[in-house]
GUVONU-305432 format. One line per field, with one value per residue (C-alpha): residue number from 1; residue in three letters; x, y, z. Coordinates in steps of 0.5 Angstrom, whole numbers, plus 500, padded with zeros to 3 digits. Each point is the difference from the previous one (the first is absolute). Example, Ala and Ser with C-alpha at 12.3 -4.5 7.8 and 13.67 -1.06 7.14 Angstrom:
resi = 1|2
resn = ALA|SER
u = 525|502
v = 491|507
w = 516|498
REM end
This chain:
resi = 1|2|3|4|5|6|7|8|9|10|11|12|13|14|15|16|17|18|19|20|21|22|23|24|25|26|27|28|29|30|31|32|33|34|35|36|37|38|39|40|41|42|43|44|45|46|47|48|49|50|51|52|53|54|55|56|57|58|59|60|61|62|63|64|65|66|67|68|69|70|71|72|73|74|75|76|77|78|79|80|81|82|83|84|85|86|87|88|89|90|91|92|93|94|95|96|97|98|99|100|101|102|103|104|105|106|107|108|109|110|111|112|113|114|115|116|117|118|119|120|121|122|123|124|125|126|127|128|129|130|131|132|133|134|135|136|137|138|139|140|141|142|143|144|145|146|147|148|149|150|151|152|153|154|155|156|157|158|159|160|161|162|163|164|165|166|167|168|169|170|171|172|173|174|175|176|177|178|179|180|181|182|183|184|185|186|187|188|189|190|191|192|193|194|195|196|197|198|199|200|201|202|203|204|205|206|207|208|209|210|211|212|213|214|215|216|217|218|219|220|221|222|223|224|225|226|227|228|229|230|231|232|233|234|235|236|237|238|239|240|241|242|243|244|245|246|247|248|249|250|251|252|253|254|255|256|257|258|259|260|261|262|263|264|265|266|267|268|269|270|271|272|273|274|275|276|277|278|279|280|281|282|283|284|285|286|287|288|289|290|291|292|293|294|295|296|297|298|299|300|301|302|303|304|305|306|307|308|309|310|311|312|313|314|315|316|317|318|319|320|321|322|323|324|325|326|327|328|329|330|331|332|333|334|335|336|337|338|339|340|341|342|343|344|345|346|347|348|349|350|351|352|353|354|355|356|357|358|359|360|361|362|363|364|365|366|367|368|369|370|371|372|373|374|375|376|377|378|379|380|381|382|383|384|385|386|387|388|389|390|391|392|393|394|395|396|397|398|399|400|401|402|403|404|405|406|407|408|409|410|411|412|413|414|415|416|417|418|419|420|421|422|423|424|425|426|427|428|429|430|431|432|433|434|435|436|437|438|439|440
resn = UNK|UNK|UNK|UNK|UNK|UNK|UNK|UNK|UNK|UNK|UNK|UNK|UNK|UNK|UNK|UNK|UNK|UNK|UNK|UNK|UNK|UNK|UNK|UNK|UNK|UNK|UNK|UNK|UNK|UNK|UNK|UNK|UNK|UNK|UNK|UNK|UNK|UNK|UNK|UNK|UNK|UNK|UNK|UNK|UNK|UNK|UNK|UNK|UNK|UNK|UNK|UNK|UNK|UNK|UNK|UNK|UNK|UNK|UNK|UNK|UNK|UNK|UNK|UNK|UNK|UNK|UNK|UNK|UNK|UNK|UNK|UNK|UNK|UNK|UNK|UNK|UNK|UNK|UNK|UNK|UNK|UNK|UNK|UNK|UNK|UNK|UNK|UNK|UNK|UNK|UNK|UNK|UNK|UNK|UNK|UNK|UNK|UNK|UNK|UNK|UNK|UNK|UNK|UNK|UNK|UNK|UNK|UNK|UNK|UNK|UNK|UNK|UNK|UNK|UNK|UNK|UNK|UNK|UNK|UNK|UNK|UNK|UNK|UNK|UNK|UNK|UNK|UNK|UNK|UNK|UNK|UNK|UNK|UNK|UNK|UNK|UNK|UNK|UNK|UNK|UNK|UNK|UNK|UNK|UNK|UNK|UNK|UNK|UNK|UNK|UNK|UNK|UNK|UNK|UNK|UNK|UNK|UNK|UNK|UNK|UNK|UNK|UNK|UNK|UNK|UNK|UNK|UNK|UNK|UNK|UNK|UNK|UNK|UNK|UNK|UNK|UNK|UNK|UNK|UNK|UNK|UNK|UNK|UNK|UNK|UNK|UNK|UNK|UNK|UNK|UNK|UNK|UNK|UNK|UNK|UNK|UNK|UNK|UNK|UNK|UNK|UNK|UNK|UNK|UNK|UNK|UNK|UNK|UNK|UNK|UNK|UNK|UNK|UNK|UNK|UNK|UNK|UNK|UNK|UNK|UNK|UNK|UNK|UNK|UNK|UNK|UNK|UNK|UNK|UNK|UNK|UNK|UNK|UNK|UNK|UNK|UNK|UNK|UNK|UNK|UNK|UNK|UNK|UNK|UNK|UNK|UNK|UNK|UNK|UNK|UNK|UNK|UNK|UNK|UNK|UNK|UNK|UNK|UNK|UNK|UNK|UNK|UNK|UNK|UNK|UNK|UNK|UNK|UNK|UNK|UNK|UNK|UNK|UNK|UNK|UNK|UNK|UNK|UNK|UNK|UNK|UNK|UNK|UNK|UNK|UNK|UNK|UNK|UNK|UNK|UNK|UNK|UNK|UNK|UNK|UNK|UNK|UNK|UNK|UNK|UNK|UNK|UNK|UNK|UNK|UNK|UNK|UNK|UNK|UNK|UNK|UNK|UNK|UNK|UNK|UNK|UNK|UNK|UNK|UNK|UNK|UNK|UNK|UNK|UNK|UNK|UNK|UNK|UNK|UNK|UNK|UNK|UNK|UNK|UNK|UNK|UNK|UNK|UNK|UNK|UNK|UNK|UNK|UNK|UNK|UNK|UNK|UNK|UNK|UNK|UNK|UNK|UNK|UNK|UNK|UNK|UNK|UNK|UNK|UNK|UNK|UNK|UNK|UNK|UNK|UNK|UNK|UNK|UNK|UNK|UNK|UNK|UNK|UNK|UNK|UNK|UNK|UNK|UNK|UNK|UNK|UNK|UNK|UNK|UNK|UNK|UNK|UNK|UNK|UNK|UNK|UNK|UNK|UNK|UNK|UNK|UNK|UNK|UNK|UNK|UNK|UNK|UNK|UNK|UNK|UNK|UNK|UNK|UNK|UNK|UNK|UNK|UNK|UNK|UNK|UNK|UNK|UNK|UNK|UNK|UNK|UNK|UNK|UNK|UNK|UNK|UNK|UNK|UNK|UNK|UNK|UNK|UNK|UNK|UNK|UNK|UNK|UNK|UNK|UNK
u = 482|496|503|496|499|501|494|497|502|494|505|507|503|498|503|498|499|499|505|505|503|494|497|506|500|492|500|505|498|493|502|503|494|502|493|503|498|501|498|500|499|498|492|504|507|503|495|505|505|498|506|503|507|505|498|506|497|505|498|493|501|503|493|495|503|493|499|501|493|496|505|498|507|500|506|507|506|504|504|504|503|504|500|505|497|502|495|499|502|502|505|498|501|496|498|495|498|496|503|495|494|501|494|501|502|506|497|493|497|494|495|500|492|499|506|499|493|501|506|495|495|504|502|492|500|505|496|503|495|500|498|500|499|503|506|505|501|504|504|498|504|500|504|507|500|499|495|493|495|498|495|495|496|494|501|498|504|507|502|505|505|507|503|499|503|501|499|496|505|507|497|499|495|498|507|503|493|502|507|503|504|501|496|503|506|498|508|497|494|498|493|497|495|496|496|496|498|496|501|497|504|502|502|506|501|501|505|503|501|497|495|494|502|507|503|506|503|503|504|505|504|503|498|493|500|503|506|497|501|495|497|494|497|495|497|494|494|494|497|504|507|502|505|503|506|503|505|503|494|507|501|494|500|507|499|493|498|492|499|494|505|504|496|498|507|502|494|501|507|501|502|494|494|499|499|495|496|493|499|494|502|496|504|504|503|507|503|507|505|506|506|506|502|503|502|493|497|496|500|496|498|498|495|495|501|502|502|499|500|501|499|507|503|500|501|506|500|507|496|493|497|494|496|504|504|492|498|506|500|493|501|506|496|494|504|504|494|496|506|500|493|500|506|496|505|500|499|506|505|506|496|497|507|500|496|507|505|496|499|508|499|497|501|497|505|506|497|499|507|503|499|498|494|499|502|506|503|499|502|505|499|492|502|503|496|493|504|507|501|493|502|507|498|494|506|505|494|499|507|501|494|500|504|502|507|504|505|497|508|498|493|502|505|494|496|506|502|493|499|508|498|493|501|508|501|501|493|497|502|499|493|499|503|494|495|503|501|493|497|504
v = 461|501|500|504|503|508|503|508|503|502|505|503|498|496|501|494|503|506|501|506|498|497|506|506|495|500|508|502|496|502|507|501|496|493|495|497|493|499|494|499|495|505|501|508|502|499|495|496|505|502|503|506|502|506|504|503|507|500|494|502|506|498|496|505|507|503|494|503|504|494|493|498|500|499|504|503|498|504|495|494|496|494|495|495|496|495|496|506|506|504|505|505|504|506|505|505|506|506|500|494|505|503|501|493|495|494|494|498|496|496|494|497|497|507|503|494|500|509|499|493|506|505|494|499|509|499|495|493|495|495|494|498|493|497|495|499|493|500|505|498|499|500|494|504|500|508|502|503|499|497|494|502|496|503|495|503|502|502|507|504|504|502|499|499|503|495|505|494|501|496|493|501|494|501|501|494|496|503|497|507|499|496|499|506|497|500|503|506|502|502|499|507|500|507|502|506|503|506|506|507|505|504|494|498|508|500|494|501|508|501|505|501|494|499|493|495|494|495|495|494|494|496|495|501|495|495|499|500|504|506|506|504|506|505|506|505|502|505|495|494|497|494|495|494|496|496|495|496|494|494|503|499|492|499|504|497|507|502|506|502|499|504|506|499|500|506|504|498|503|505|505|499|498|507|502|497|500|501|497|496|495|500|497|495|497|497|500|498|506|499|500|496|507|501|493|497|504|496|501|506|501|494|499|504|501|504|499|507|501|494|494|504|499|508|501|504|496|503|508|496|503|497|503|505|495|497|507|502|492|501|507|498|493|504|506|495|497|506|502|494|500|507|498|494|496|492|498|496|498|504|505|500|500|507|499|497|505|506|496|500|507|501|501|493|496|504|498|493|499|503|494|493|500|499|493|502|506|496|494|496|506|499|498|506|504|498|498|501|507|503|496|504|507|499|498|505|505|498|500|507|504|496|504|495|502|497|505|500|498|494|500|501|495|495|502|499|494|497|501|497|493|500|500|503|508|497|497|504|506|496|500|507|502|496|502|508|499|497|506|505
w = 456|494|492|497|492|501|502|500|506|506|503|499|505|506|508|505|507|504|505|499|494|497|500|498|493|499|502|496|493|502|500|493|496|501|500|507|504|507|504|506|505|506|502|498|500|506|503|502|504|507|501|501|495|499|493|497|496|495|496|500|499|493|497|505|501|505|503|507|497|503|501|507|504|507|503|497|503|503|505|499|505|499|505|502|506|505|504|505|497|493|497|495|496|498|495|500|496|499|493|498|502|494|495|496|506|496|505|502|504|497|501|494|499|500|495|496|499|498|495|497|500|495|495|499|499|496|496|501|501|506|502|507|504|493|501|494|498|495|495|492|494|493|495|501|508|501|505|497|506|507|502|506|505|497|494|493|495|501|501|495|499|498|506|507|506|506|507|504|506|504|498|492|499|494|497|504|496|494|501|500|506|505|507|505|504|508|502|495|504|507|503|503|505|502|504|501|507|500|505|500|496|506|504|494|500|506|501|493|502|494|497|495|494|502|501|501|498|505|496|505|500|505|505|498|495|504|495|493|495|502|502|504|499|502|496|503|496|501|505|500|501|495|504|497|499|494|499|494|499|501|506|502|498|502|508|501|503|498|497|505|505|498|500|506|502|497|501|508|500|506|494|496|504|503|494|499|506|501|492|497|495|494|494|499|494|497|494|496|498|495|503|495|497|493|499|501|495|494|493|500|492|495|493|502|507|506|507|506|507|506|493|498|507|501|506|504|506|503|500|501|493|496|497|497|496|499|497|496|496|499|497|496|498|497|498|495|498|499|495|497|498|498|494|499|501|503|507|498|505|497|500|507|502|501|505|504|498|501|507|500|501|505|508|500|497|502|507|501|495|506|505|500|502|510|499|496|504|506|498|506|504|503|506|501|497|504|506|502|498|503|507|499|498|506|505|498|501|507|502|498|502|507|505|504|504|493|497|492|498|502|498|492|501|504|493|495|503|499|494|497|504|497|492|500|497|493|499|504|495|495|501|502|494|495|504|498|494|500|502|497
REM end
């Protein structure tokens, strides 16, 4: 990190990366008059993402009200099952809605090298600079240790501003570099793997009872992740399906399974592969997700800097959200700035501190301090959790819908007794009680 005597600023503010949240700060400066940097170190924003995600509307529809005019969303979700799963079956629950046909859809499916690369466009409309194929090396500071610029791998001189907001994803190299925080824990992160699988679009209508842009989700835990802490899913876009699974990075260290084996295991799963029967794989991608919750969230403000998105550990892992928690903090860092710089007040970290409490505010905050973290909730009960209890559920399942000449007094009592033996009533409602107070 550099020392250096204040210079005068290029830009009012800087934002590093172009993912979600990266791209809600640069907007919302950009819209309200700031001279605004962005770098990133895609070819374009979104070159790195071959996946497909959920998008929640009312996060984006407080930075760009219209953008259903022109954004490219794939399928609103009017479907959700959630799947517990031993090794040859699933038990569901499901819910659909012909509310969620309504003129503004609440949940979208999407391909994120496709959305990305559209939201990157709206921050250049709305008049941020951006500069693409550029690796920040290092964050630059004046004699009092306060943030005022950034090192790229281009050389030259370095590039200044008054602050600086750190979108630049889960691993956050450049704050780690910075000494801004320290390297992301592998019990606080999971590994995702995804696959794309294309189909005609009336082949997943048909198989999803689906019509025009209508889609499903399909989240599951159990067997499936051979006793680690995970999960699989399944969501339908226009021509595709996006499948994948993930599960905490320890685990995969500890339990020596492979990530692609995993996959493939789950994608072969009696409840999962007529679903994706006469596919074509087309794309192919892993990546990490923040998974520790409230207690693994950095510092998020300092002299001169901010931190949003999957950098702040953002992520709602329980309810499976992110980019609406990345949007919300990149919104609410560049709001903070955008009043700052208007009442020409410093980029200091007392006063960058708003940024956090009005964080403290929000849905985002007030979710993620409700529990602490996948590991957290599940912490002395993963081998029930991925392995007992989807095995139980399973075998009770079959016991009460085999007719067979059993009298179903005896069947309850053959399921009651299984489950006592198996963890005991207290334990058992122990857990089941963290889990509903967790979805609650």
């Amino acid at each position: 990190m550099s020392e250096m005597q204040a210079q005068e600023p290029q830009f009012d503010a800087i934002v590093v990366g172009a993912g979600p949240s990266g791209n809600a700060a640069a907007y919302v400066m950009a819209s309200e008059g700031l001279n605004v940097l962005q770098i990133e170190r895609g070819e374009y924003s979104g070159s790195k993402n071959v996946q497909g995600a959920i998008l929640y509307a009312d996060a984006l529809e407080k930075i760009i009200p219209d953008f259903r005019e022109d954004a490219p969303l794939e399928r609103h979700v009017i479907e959700q099952r959630m799947w517990t799963m031993d090794d040859r079956s699933h038990t569901g629950v499901h819910y659909r809605s012909d509310d969620f046909n309504e003129e503004k859809p609440n949940r979208y499916t999407i391909l994120r090298a496709q959305f990305d690369k559209w939201f990157n466009a709206r921050v250049r409309a709305a008049g941020a600079t951006v500069l693409f194929e550029t690796t920040v090396t290092e964050l630059v500071r004046d004699l009092s240790g306060k943030v005022i610029g950034v090192r790229t791998d281009r050389g030259g001189n370095p590039i200044m501003a008054p602050v600086v907001v750190l979108a630049e994803g889960v691993n956050g190299l450049v704050g780690q570099r910075s000494g801004l925080r320290e390297e992301v824990k592998p019990g606080t992160v999971a590994l995702a793997l995804k696959e794309m699988h294309f189909l005609p679009r009336e082949v997943i209508e048909a198989r999803f009872n689906l019509s025009g842009n209508e889609g499903v989700v399909i989240e599951a835990m159990g067997t499936i992740t051979k006793g680690m802490t995970g999960t699989g899913f399944l969501y339908t876009n226009e021509e595709s399906i996006s499948v994948g699974i993930g599960c905490i990075v320890d685990d995969f260290v500890e339990g020596g399974e492979t990530p692609y084996g995993l996959l493939e295991s789950f994608k072969n799963h009696p409840s999962i592969k007529p679903l994706l029967a006469g596919s074509e794989i087309k794309e192919y991608a892993a990546h990490l997700i923040p998974e520790g919750g409230y207690r693994a969230i950095p510092q998020l403000y300092g002299d001169g800097w901010l931190v949003v998105g999957d950098a702040g550990q953002f992520v709602n892992a329980v309810h499976r959200e992110g980019s609406n928690l990345a949007m919300t903090t990149g919104r609410i860092a560049a709001e903070t700035v955008v009043m700052l710089t208007r009442k020409r007040e410093a980029m200091s970290r007392a006063n960058l501190a708003i940024f956090a409490k009005r964080l403290e505010e929000t849905f985002v905050m007030k979710d993620l301090k409700k529990y602490k973290g996948i590991p957290g909730l599940l912490h002395g009960g993963k081998a029930q959790f991925f392995g007992t209890y989807p095995r139980l559920i399973s075998q009770a399942m079959q016991t009460w819908f085999r007719v067979d000449g059993v009298d179903k007094k005896s069947k309850e009592g053959a399921i009651l007794r299984s489950f006592r033996e198996a963890r005991g009533w207290r334990g058992m409602m122990g857990d089941a009680f963290r889990l509903v107070r967790a979805w609650r």
